[in-house]
N, C-alpha and C positions, 0 to 999 in steps of 0.2 A: 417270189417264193424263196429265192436265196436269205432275204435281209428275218422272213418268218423262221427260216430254220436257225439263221443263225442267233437270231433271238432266243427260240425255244434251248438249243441246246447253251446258249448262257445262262439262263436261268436255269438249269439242269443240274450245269457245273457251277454256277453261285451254290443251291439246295445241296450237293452234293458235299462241298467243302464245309459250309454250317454244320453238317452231321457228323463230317470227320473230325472238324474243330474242335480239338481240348478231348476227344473220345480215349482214351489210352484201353479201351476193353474192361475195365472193370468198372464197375457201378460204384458212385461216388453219394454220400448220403449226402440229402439235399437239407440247407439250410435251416434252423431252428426258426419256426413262424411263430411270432410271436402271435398269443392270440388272448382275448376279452376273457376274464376272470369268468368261472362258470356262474351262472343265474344259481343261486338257491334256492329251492322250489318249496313250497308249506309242505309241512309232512302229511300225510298223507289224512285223513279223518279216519278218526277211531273205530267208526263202522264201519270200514273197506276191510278193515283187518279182524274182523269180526266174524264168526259163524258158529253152530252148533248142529251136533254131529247128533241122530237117532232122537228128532225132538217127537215128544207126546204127548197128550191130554188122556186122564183119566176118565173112564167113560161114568155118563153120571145123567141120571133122569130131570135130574133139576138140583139146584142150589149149587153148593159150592164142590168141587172139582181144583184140580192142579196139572199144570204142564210142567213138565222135566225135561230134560235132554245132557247132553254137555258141552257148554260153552267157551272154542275153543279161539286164543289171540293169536293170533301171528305176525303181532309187530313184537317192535322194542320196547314198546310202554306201557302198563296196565292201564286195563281198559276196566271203567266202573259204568255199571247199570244199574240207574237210580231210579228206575221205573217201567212200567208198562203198562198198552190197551191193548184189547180185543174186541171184535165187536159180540163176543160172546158174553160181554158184560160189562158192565158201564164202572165196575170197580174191581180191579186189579192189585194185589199187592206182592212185594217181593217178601216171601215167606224165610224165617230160619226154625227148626226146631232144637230148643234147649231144654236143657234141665231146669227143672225149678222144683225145688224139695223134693228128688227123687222122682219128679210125675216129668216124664215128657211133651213141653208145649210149643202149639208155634205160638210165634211171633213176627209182626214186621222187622226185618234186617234193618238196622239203622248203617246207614251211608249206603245201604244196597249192593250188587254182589261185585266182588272187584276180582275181574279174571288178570291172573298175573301175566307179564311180559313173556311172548314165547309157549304160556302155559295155559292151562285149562280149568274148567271151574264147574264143576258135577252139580246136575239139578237133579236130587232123586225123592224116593218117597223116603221120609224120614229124616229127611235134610233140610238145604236150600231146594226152594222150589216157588214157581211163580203160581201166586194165589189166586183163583178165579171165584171171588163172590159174587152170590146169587145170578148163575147163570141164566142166561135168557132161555136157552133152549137145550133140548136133549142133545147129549155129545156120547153119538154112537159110535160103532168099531169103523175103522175105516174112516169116519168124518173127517174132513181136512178145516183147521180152526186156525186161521190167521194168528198174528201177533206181532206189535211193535213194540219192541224195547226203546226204551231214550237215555242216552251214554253221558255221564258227565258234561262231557265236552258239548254236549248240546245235540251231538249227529242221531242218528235214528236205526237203527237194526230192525227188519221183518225177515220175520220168517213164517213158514205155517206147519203145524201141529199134527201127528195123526191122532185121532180118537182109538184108545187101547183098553180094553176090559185089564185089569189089573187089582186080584187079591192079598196082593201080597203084605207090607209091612205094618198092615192092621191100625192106619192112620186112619182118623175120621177129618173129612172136609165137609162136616156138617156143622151149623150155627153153634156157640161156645165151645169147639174143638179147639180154637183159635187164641185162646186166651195166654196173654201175655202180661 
């Protein structure tokens, strides 16, 4: 039993002097580790940073109707939307309304709508706005109406739509309203 204890209490006092070794009481900052250059990671896709705040569909018994909202980026880079489906119609287009001789028309947005870095991009009636030709079906109050957007960059945005009675800015979304 003697040779166990006096083992144990060597090793006691080896552990004990390790710990007082080089200790002077203050904390000594520990060596610069060098380490592996960080990985650069792909940025992020267009559509992660992508969303739209109070989106809607105009309520409409048939034919043509429009979804609005505002589409807002919250990356570093402008994000462009060069298109869109629904399954509430087999032809979608990205709307702008212009002047042309004093008459207000839409028109297809050529390059489609480019919401800036940081910033936001208003889909309303009278404006940009996403075109739904010859809808399939009635789009009641309330109805919820899908939609994918497709971003430059190739990625894809959905979101879904509420169906909203709305008389306001005295637009027609009926057949040659459209003329550009």
């Amino acid at each position: 039993m003697s040779s166990r204890i006096a083992s144990s209490l060597l090793a006691l006092a080896t552990a004990a002097a390790l710990v007082s070794c080089g200790s002077s009481g203050t904390p000594t900052a520990a060596a610069p580790v060098a380490s592996a250059p960080a990985e650069t990671t792909p940025a992020a896709p267009a559509a992660a940073a992508l969303s739209i705040t109070d989106p809607w569909v105009k309520t409409a018994k048939e034919g043509m109707t429009a979804a609005f909202g505002t589409l807002v980026n919250n990356s570093g880079a402008d994000i462009t939307v060069v298109s869109g489906t629904s399954p509430l119609s087999p032809m979608i287009e990205l709307h702008e309304v212009v002047d042309k001789d004093g008459k207000m028309v839409m028109r297809p947005k050529q390059g489609g709508f480019v919401v800036p870095a940081g910033g936001s991009h208003e889909l309303a009636p009278g404006g940009d706005h996403i075109m739904i030709m010859d809808a399939e079906q009635a789009v009641e109050p309330g109805a919820e109406i899908p939609f994918t957007l497709t971003l430059a960059d190739g990625g894809t945005f959905e979101f879904t739509a509420i169906g909203k009675d709305f008389a306001g800015a005295k637009e027609d979304y009926q057949p040659g309203s459209h003329n550009g």
